[in-house]
C-alpha angles and dihedrals in degrees: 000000000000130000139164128215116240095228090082090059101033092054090045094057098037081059100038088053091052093054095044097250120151105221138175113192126203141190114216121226111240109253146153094205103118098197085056099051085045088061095047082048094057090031104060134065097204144013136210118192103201138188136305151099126350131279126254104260098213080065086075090026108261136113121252115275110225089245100053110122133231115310135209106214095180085056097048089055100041096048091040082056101040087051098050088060101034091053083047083068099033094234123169117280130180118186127199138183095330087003087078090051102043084050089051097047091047086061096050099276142145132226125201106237104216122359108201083069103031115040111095106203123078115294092228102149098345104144118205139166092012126162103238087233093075088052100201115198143185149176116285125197107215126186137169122031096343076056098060093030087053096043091215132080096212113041121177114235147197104243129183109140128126092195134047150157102316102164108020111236127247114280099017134093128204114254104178137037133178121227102273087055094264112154104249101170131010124187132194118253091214116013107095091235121000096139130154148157145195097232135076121250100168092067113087086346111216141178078295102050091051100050081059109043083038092050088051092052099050090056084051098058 
């Protein structure tokens, strides 16, 4: 069963009313009918690839780690698809949370697929597997255009994932990191708007959470 948090609607059109955006969000249903995610893919002006469960690891080539977590195997194949053909068209796509993985992975990318075992650098401050309610933060480096659209250079984040952006994906360049080096935000080098990052910025929205999904909006008008 699949389900989305309101938070991720709720917080789009509270922006997009603020900035004076008329917007229509929908929740696609889950398919593998490609004539039907070829339809989703013309139809739609923009796309946001949210959170979830994690992705199947023999879609980047690796065997599952034992603390990989659940996986959605219809999803994987139904967002992998949708953004084949909605980066076809260079529509507008925001990732977060596994949306910045899935979006990794669709361009040729790795993830690693838990960091406590598997990161190699020191742990200092990185933050995994926890409830939303504790809220851990911590200090993020962005650069490029996040950079510009945020109008800082250190911006300070929610953070509760145990996997992230191992091997960046062709055609996009990371453009935040958190302090231990963990790939907090990627963007594409050529696609208008193919942005995403690991953290959530729907939850407790802030100055932050508003320049992104504000700046989304703007490239779906």
């Amino acid at each position: 069963m699949f389900f989305l948090r309101p938070r991720y609607t709720n917080v789009l059109m509270r922006f997009a009313r603020e900035a004076g955006y008329d917007v229509m969000p929908v929740i696609l249903p889950i398919t593998d009918d490609e004539a039907l995610i070829e339809t989703y893919a013309n139809e739609f002006d923009g796309f946001i690839c949210t959170g979830g469960d994690d992705i199947d690891p023999s879609i980047y080539g690796e065997e599952k780690h034992p603390n990989c977590g659940g996986i959605e195997s219809s999803r994987d194949v139904f967002e992998l698809s949708l953004l084949s053909k909605v980066t076809a068209l260079d529509k507008p796509v925001f990732g977060i949370c596994r949306g910045i993985q899935v979006m990794n992975v669709a361009l040729g990318g790795t993830l690693w697929q838990d960091i406590p075992s598997q990161w190699s650098e020191p742990h200092g401050t990185v933050h995994f597997e926890r409830n939303e309610k504790n809220d851990p933060r911590h200090r993020v480096t962005v650069s490029g255009m996040l950079r510009e659209v945020l109008g800082e250079e250190v911006v300070t984040t929610n953070s509760y994932h145990h996997q992230s952006v191992k091997k960046v994906g062709d055609g996009l360049v990371v453009c935040a990191v958190n302090e231990d080096g963990i790939v907090e935000g990627i963007e594409h080098t050529e696609l208008t708007f193919y942005r995403a990052v690991q953290w959530h910025p729907e939850v407790d929205p802030d100055d932050v959470s508003k320049k992104l999904f504000t700046e989304f909006l703007r490239h779906v008008q």
